[in-house]
One Martini backbone bead per residue (centre of mass of N, CA, C, O) as a GRO file, in nm:
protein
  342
    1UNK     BB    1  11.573  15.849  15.193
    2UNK     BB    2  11.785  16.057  15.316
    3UNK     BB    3  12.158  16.181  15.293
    4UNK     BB    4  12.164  16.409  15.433
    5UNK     BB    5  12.292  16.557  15.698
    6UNK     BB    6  12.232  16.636  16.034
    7UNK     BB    7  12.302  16.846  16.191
    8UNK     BB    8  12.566  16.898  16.440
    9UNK     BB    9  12.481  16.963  16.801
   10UNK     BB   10  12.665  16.729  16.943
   11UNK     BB   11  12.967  16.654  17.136
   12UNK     BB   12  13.086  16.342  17.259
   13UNK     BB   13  13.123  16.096  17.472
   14UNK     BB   14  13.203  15.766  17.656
   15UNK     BB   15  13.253  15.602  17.977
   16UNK     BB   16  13.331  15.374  18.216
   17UNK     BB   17  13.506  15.368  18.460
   18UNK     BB   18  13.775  15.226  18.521
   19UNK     BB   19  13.923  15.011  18.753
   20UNK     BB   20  14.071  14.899  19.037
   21UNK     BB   21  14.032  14.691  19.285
   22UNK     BB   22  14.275  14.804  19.489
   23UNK     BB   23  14.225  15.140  19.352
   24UNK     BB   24  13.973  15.316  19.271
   25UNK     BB   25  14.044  15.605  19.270
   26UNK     BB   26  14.212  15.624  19.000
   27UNK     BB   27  13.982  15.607  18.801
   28UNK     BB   28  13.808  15.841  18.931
   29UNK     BB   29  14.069  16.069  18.871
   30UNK     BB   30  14.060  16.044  18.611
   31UNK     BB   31  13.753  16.122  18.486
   32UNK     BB   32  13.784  16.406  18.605
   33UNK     BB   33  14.006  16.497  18.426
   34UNK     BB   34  13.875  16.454  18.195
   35UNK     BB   35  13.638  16.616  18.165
   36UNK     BB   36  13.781  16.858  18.221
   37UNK     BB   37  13.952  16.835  17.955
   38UNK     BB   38  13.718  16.830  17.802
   39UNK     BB   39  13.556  17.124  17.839
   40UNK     BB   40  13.809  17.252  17.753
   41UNK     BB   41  13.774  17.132  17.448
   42UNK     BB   42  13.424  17.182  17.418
   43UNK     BB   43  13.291  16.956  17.465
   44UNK     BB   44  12.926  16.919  17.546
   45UNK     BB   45  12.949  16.588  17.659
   46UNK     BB   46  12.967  16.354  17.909
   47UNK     BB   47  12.937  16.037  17.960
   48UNK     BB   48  12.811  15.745  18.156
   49UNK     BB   49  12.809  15.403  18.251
   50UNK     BB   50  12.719  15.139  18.380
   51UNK     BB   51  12.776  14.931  18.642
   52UNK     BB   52  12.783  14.607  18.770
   53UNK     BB   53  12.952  14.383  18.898
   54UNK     BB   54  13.227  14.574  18.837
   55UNK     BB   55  13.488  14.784  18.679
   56UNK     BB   56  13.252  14.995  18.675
   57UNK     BB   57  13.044  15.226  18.723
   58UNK     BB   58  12.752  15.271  18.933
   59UNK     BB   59  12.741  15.581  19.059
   60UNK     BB   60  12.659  15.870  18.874
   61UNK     BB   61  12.565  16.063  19.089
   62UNK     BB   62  12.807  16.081  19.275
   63UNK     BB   63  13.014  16.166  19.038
   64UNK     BB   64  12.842  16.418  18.953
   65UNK     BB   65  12.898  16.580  19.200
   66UNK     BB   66  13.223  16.597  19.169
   67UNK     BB   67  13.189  16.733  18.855
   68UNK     BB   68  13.038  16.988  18.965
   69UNK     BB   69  13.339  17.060  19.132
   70UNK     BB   70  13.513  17.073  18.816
   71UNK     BB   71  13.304  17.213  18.657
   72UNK     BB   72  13.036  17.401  18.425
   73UNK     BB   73  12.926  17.302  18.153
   74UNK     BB   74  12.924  16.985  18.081
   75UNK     BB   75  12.765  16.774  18.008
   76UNK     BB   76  12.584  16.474  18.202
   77UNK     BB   77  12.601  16.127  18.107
   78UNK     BB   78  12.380  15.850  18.094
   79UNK     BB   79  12.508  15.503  17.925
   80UNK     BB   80  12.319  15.347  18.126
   81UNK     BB   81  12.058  15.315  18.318
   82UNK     BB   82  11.938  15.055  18.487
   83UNK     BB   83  11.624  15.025  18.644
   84UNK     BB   84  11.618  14.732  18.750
   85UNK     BB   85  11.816  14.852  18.999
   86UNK     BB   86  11.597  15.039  19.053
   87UNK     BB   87  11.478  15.288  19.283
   88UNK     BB   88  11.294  15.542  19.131
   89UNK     BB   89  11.249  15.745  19.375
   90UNK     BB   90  11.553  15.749  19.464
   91UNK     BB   91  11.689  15.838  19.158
   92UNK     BB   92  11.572  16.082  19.174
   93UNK     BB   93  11.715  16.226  19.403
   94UNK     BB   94  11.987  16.142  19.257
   95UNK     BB   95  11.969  16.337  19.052
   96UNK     BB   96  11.839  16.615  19.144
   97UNK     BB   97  12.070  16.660  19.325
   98UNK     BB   98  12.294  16.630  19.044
   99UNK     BB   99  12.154  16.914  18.914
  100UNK     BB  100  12.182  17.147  19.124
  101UNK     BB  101  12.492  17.143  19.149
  102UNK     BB  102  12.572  17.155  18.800
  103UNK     BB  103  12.277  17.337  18.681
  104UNK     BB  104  12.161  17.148  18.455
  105UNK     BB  105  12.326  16.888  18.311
  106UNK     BB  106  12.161  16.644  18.312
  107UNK     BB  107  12.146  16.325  18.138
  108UNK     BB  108  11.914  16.045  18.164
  109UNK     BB  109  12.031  15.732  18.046
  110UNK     BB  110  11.799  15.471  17.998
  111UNK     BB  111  11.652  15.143  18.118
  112UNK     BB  112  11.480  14.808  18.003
  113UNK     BB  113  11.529  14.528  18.280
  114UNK     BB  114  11.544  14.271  18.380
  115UNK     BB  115  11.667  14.022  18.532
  116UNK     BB  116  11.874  13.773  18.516
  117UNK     BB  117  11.869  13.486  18.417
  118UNK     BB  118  11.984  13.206  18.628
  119UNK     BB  119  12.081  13.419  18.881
  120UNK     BB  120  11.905  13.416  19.156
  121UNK     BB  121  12.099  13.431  19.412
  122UNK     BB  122  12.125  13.733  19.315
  123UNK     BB  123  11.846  13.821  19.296
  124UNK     BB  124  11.797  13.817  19.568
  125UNK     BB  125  12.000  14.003  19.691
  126UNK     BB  126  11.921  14.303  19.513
  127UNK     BB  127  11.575  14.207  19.480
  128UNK     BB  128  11.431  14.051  19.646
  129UNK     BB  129  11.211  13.806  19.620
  130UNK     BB  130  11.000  13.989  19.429
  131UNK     BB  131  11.108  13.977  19.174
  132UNK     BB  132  10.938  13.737  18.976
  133UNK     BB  133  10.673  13.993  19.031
  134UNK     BB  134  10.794  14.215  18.877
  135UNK     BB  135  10.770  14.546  18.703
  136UNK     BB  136  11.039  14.600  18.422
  137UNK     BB  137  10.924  14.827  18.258
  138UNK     BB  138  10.837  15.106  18.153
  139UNK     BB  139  10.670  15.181  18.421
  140UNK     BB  140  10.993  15.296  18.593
  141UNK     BB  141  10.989  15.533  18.341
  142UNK     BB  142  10.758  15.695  18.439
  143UNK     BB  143  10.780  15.733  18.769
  144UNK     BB  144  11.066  15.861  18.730
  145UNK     BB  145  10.947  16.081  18.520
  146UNK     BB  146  10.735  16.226  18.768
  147UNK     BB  147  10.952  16.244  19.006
  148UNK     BB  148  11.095  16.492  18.872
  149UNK     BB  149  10.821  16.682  18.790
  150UNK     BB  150  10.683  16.698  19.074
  151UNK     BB  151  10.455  16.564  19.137
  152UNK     BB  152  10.215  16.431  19.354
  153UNK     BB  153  10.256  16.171  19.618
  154UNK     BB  154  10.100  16.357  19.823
  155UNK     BB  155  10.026  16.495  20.102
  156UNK     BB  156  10.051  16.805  20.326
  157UNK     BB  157   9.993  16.888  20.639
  158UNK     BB  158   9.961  17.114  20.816
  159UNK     BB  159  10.172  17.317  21.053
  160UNK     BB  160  10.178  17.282  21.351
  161UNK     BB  161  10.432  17.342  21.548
  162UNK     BB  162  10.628  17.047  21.530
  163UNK     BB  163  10.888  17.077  21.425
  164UNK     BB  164  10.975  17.096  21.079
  165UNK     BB  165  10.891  17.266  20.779
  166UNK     BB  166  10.939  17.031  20.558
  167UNK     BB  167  10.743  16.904  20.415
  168UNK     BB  168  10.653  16.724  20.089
  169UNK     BB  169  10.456  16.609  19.804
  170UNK     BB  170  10.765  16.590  19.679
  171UNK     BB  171  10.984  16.534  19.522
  172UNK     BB  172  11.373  16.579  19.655
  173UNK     BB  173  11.498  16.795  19.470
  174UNK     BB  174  11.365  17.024  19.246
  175UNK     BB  175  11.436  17.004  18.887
  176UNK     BB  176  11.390  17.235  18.649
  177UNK     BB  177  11.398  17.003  18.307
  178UNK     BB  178  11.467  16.697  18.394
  179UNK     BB  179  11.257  16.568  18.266
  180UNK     BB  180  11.318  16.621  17.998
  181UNK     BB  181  11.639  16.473  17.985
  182UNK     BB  182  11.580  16.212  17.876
  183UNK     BB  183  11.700  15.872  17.786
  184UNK     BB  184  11.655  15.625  17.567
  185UNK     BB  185  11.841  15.293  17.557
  186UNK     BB  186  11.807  15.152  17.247
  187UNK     BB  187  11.790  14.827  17.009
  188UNK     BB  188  11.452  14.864  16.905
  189UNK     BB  189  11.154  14.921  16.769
  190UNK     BB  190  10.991  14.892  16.988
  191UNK     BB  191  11.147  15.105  17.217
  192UNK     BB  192  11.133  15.336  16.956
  193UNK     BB  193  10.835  15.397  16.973
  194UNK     BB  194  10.798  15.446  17.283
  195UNK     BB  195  10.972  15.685  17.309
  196UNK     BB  196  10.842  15.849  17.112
  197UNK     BB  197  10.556  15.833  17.274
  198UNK     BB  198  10.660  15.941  17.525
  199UNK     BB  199  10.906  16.193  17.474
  200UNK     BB  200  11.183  16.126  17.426
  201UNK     BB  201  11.516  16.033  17.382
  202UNK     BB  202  11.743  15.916  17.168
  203UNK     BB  203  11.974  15.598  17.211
  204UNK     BB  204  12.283  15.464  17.039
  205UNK     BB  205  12.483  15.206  16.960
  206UNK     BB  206  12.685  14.928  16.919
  207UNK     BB  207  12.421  14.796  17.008
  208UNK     BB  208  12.185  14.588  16.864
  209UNK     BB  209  11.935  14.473  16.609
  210UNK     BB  210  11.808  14.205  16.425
  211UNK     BB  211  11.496  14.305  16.216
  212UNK     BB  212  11.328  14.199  15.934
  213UNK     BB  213  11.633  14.085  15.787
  214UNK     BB  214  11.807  14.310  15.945
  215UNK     BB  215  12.216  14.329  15.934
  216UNK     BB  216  12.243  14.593  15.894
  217UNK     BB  217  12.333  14.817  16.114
  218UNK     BB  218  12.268  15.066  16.047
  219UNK     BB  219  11.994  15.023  15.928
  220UNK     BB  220  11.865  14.934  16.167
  221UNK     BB  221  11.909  15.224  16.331
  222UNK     BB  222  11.757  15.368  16.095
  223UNK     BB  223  11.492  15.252  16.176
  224UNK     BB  224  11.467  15.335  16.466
  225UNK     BB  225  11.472  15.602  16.426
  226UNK     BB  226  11.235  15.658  16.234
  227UNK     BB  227  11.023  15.544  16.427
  228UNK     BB  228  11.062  15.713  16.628
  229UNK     BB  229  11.002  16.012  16.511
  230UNK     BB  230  10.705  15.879  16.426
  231UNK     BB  231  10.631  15.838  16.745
  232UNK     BB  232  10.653  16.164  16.793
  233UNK     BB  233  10.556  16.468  16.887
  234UNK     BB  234  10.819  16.578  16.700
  235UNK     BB  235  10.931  16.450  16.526
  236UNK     BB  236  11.190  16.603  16.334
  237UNK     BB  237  11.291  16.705  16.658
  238UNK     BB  238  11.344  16.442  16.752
  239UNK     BB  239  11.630  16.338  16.974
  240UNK     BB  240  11.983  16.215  16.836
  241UNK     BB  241  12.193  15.970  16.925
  242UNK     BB  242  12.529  15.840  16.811
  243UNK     BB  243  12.718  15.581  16.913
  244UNK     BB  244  13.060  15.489  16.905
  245UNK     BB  245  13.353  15.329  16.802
  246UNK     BB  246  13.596  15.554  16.787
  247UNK     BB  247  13.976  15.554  16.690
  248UNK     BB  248  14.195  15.797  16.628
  249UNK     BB  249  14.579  15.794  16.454
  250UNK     BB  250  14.570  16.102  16.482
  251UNK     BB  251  14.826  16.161  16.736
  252UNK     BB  252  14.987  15.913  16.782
  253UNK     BB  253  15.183  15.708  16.867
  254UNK     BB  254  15.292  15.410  16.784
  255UNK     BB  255  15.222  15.261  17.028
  256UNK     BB  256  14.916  15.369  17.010
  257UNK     BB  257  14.911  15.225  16.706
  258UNK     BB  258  14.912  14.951  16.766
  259UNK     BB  259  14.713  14.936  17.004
  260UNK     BB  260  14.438  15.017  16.824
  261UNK     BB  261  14.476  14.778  16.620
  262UNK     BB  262  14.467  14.555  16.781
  263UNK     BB  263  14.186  14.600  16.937
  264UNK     BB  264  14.001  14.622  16.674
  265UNK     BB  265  14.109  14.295  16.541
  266UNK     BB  266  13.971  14.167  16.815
  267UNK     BB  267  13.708  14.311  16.729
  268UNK     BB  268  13.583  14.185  16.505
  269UNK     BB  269  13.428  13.911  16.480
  270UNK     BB  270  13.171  14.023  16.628
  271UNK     BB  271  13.064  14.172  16.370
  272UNK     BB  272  13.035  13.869  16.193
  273UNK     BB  273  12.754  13.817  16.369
  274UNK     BB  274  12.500  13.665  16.575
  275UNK     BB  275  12.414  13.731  16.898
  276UNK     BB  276  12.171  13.504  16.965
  277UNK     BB  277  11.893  13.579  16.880
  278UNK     BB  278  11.954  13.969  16.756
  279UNK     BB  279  12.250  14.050  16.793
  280UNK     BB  280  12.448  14.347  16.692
  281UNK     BB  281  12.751  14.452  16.589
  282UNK     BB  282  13.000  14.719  16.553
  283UNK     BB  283  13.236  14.844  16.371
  284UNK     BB  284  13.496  14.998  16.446
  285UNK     BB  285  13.700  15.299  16.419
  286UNK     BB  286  13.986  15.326  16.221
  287UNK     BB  287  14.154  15.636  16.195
  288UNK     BB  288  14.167  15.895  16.020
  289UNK     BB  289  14.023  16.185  15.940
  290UNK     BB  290  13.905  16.081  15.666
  291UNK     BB  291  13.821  15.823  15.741
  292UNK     BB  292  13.590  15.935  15.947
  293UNK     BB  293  13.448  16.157  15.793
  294UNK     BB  294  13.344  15.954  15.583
  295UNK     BB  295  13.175  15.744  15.740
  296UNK     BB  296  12.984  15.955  15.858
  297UNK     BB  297  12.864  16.064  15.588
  298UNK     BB  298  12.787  15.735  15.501
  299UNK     BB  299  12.602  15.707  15.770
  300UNK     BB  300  12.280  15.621  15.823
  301UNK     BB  301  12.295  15.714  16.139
  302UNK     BB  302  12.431  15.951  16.144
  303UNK     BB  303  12.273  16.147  15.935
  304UNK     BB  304  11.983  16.127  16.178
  305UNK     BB  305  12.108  16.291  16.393
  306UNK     BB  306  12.253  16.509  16.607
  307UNK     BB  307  12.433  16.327  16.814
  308UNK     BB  308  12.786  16.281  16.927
  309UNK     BB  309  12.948  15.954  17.058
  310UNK     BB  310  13.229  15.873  17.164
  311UNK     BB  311  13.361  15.553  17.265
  312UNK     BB  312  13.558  15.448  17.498
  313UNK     BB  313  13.753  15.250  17.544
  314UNK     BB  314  13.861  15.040  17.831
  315UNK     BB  315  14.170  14.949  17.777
  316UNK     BB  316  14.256  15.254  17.827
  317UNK     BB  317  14.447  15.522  17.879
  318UNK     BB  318  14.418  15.874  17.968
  319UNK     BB  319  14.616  15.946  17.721
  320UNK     BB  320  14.433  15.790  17.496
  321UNK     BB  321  14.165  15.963  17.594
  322UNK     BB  322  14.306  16.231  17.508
  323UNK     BB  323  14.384  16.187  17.217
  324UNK     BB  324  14.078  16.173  17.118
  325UNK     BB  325  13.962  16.425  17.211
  326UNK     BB  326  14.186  16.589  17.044
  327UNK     BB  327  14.044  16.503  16.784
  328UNK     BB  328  13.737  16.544  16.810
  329UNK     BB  329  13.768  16.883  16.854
  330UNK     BB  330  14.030  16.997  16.656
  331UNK     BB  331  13.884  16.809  16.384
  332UNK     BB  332  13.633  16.618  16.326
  333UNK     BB  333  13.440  16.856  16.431
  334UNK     BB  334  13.480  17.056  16.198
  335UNK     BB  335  13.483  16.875  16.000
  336UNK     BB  336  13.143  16.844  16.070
  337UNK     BB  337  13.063  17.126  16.183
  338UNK     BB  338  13.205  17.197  16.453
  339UNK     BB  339  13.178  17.389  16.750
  340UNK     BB  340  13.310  17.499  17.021
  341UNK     BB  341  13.250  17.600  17.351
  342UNK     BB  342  13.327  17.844  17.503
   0.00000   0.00000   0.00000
């Protein structure tokens, strides 16, 4: 296994988009501020997390029409949609419906899950009575990249001259290269092999899993690289991205870096156990500019990357992640070989 790192070719960030519960347009328009101070400083793009049933973004399609119409360049990207609460059908629609705003810039990724166990009364309600014979598995990202590309659902009769011709065989509106752009967001070999022989992009973040006795995060991440990259028809030219928690105390205010200590903190004990059957979490990379490029530089799936992508914590607010974006593109990605976006 090589040490050596891979050029560094997309620089962007990961946003949960929280808000309060009695005021959520706060949150959205910060967001959007966000993005574009995020596009100003040339970071290549901004993806968001997908919460159902939580106070964080539900729905990404909705939200880049948003940014669609106050950015120009900024990749827009999902991290991730669980296609498990999606009709496959409708979420084409309204992907390529935000890919044609935005002008091609939407990179879809995707995950499959069940309905949570033991939540019935719940799973009635969202998924209908069927969820329980429903199959939530990788055929519902093979559907749904397969109407993305333009693929043809129906036949359409020649048009009588009776109402308007309008009519279509394909999902519309059609995005030519978005389903090119797909990323399956796992944790797992099985997932990073299927991903690899779909011919999709690879994403992972700060959560894993621990498999045939690898307990170390970094490690278990590049076994997942590796097998993903050697199950893709593009072999060492297909595309990953490698997400974590990092934040930078370089340009931080006092009281910003009190914050961001004690967050880390709080959140290390988490670090050092497996949670359930085989979770994994990673610790978060806290400190200077030498401290985080030195990480990134010995970090064995950051090295097997192609794009790195910083999760921005959840609990802190627009001036702490305006500061981490202008350490990430006017220091960090620099020192680590990367340019700004013109």
């Amino acid at each position: 296994m090589t040490t050596a790192r891979r050029p560094l070719r997309h620089l962007g960030f990961i946003h949960l988009v929280p808000f309060d519960a009695d005021a959520p347009e706060g949150g959205f328009r910060d967001a959007i501020e966000l993005f574009r101070y995020a596009e100003e400083l040339g970071l290549n793009g901004g993806w968001v997390r997908t919460r159902h049933l939580q106070r964080g973004l539900p729905s990404p399609a909705v939200f880049f029409g948003a940014l669609s119409q106050v950015t120009e360049r900024i990749a827009l990207g999902t991290a991730v949609i669980p296609v498990g609460h999606e009709n496959p059908f409708r979420l084409a629609e309204d992907l390529a419906t935000a890919d044609v705003l935005s002008g091609g810039r939407v990179h879809a990724g995707l995950s499959v899950h069940p309905p949570k166990p033991g939540d019935d009364a719940v799973n009635d309600l969202v998924h209908d009575f069927g969820w329980r014979e429903e199959d939530y598995g990788y055929g519902r990202i093979e559907r749904l990249r397969s109407f993305l590309a333009g693929d043809a659902v129906r036949e359409v009769e020649a048009y009588t001259g009776i109402g308007g011709d309008f009519d279509s065989p394909r999902v519309e509106p059609f995005s030519a290269g978005l389903s090119e752009r797909l990323w399956y967001g796992g944790g797992s070999l099985r997932s990073a092999e299927w991903a690899g022989q779909a011919d999709l992009n690879w994403l992972v973040s700060n959560i894993s899993s621990t498999e045939n006795g690898v307990t170390d995060f970094s490690q278990a991440q590049r076994n997942q690289i590796d097998a993903f990259r050697a199950a893709s028809p593009r072999g060492d030219d297909a595309r990953v991205s490698v997400a974590r928690v990092i934040v930078p105390t370089d340009g931080a205010t006092p009281e910003q870096a009190a914050k961001y200590r004690a967050y880390a903190e709080a959140r290390t004990p988490r670090t050092t156990q497996v949670h359930g059957k085989n979770t994994i979490i990673a610790l978060d990379v806290l400190g200077s500019l030498e401290e985080i490029v030195d990480f990134i530089e010995h970090d064995i799936a950051f090295q097997a990357a192609d794009d790195y992508l910083f999760e921005l914590p959840f609990e802190f607010e627009l001036d702490d992640w305006k500061q981490i974006l202008h350490q990430l593109a006017t220091r960090i990605g620099p020192a680590l070989g990367w340019t700004p976006a013109a």
